[in-house]
C-alpha positions as CSV (number, residue, x, y, z in Angstrom):
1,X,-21.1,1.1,25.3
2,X,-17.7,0.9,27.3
3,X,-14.6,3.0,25.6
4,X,-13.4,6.8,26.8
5,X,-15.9,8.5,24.9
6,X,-19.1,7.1,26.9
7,X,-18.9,9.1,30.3
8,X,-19.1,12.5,27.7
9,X,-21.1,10.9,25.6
10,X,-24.1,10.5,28.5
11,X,-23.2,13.6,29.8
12,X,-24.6,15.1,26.0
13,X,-28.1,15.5,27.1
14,X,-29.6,14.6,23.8
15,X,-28.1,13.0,20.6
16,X,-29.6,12.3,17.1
17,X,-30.6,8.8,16.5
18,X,-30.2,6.3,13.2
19,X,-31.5,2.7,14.1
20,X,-30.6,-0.2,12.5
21,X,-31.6,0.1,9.1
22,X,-30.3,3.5,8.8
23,X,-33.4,5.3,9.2
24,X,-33.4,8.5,11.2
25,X,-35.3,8.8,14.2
26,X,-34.7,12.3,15.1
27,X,-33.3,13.7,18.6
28,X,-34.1,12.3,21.7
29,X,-32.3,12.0,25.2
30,X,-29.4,9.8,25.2
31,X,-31.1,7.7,27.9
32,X,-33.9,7.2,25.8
33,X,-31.7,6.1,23.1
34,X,-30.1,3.6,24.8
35,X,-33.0,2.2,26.5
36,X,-34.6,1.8,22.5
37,X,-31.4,0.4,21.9
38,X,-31.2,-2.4,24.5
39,X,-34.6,-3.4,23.5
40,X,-33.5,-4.2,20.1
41,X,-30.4,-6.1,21.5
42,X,-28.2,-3.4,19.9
43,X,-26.1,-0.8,21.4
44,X,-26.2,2.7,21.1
45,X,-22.9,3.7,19.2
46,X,-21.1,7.9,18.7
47,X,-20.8,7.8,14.9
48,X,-19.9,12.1,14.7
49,X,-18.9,13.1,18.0
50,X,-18.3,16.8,16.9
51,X,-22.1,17.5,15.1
52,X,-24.8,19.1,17.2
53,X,-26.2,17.3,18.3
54,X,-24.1,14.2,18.1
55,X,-24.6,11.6,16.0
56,X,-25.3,7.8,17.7
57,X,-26.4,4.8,16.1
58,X,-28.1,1.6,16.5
59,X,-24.9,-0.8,16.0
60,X,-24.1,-4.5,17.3
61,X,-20.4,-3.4,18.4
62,X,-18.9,-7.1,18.1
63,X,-20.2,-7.3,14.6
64,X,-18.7,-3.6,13.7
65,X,-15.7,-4.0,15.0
66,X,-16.0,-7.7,12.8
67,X,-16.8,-5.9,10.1
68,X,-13.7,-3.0,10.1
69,X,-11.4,-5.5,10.7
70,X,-12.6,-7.6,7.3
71,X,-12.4,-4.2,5.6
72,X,-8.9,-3.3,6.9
73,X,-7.6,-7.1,6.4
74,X,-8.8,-6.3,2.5
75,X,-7.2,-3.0,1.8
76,X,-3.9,-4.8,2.7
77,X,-4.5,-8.0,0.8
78,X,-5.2,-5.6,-2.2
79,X,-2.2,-3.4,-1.7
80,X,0.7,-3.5,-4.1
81,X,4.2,-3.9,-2.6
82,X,6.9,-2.7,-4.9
83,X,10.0,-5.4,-5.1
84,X,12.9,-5.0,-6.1
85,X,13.8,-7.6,-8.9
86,X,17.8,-8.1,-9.9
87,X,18.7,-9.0,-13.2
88,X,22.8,-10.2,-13.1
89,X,24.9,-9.7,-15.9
90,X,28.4,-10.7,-17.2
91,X,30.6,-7.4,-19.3
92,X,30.6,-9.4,-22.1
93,X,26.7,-11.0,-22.6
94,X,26.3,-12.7,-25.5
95,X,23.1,-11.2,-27.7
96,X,20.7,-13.6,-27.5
97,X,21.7,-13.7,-23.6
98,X,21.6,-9.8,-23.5
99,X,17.6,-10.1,-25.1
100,X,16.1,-12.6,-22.6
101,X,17.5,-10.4,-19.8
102,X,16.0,-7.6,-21.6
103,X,12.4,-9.0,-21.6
104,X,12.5,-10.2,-17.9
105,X,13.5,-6.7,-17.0
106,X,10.3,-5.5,-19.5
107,X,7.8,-8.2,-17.7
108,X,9.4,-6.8,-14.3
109,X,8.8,-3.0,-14.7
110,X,5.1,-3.9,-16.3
111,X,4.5,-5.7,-13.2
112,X,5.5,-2.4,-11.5
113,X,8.8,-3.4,-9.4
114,X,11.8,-1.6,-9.6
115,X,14.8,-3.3,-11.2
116,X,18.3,-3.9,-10.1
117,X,20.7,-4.9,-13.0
118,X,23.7,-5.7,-11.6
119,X,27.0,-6.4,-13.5
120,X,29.5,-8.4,-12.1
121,X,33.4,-8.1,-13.3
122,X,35.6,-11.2,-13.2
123,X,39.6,-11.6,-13.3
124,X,40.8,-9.1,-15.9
125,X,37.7,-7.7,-17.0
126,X,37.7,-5.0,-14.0
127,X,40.2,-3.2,-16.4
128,X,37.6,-2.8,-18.7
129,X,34.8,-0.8,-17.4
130,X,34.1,1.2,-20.1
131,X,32.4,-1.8,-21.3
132,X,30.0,-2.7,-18.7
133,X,29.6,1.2,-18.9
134,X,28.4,0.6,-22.6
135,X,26.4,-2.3,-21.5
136,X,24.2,-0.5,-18.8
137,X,23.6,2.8,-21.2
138,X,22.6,0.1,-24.1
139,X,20.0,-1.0,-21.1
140,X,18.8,2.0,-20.4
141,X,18.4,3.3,-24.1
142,X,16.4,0.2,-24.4
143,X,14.1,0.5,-21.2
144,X,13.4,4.5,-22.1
145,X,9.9,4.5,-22.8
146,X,8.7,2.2,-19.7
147,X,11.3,2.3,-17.2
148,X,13.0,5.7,-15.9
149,X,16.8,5.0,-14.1
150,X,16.6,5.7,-10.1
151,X,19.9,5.4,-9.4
152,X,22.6,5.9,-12.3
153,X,25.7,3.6,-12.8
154,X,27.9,2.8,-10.3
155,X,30.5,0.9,-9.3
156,X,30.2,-1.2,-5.9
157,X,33.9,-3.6,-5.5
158,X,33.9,-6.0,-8.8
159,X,30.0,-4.9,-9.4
160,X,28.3,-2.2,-11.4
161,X,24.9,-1.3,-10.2
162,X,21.9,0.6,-12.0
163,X,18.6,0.5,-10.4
164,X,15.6,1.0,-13.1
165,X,12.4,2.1,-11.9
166,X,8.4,2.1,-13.7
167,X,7.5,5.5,-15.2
């Protein structure tokens, strides 16, 4: 029982008492309770510091703190991370080109990433913006019911960025 909460905690002249199996075993003197605790090769662990009287438990601390670390090491192996995905287009994308780019960016906001489509201007084309403007509304209009637009067309040196995100 070593930590900064054990001088107070002896200094608590009696605590209430769970062994083991989670049975209750009323309140009793902490001295008591880790005497009962020693004898069952356990130690004698605060669980709710601020009850009255405080809660301790019988606990084998190396196999708790074993335990919370499996259950924290989980929580982040199940946690989603959202990516950003980028999708790279040319002004003027052929249809059949423009429809597999269209159901990447679907499988992309299903598997709940944000999505970057970016639109890169070659040569002569930068004189032509309004197209790659009509491009990137034509994706949105065809993302509406899944996929909401974070950050709205813009233009970035010879690029024009749109950032799509899941609804």
């Amino acid at each position: 029982m070593n930590g900064p909460r054990f001088n107070e905690f002896i200094q608590s002249p009696k605590v209430r008492v769970i062994d083991e199996n989670g049975e209750n075993l009323g309140v009793m003197y902490t001295r008591e309770a880790i005497e009962q605790a020693a004898e069952v090769g356990l130690d004698l662990v605060e669980v709710s510091p601020n009850a009255d009287p405080p809660v301790a438990k019988f606990l084998d601390v190396g196999k708790f703190k074993y335990e919370a670390q499996k259950k924290a090491n989980q929580a982040r192996k199940s946690q989603k991370t959202q990516e950003i995905k980028e999708i790279k287009m040319r002004p003027n994308i052929d249809d059949h080109d423009y429809d597999v780019k269209m159901r990447s960016i679907h499988k992309f906001i299903a598997e709940g990433d944000k999505v970057k489509v970016t639109l890169r201007f070659r040569g002569r084309e930068l004189a032509h913006g309004e197209l790659g403007m009509k491009l990137l509304v034509r994706v949105q209009e065809d993302t509406t019911e899944d996929a909401k637009v974070e950050q709205y067309p813009r233009m970035e040196g010879r690029q024009m960025l749109m950032v799509l995100s899941p609804k």
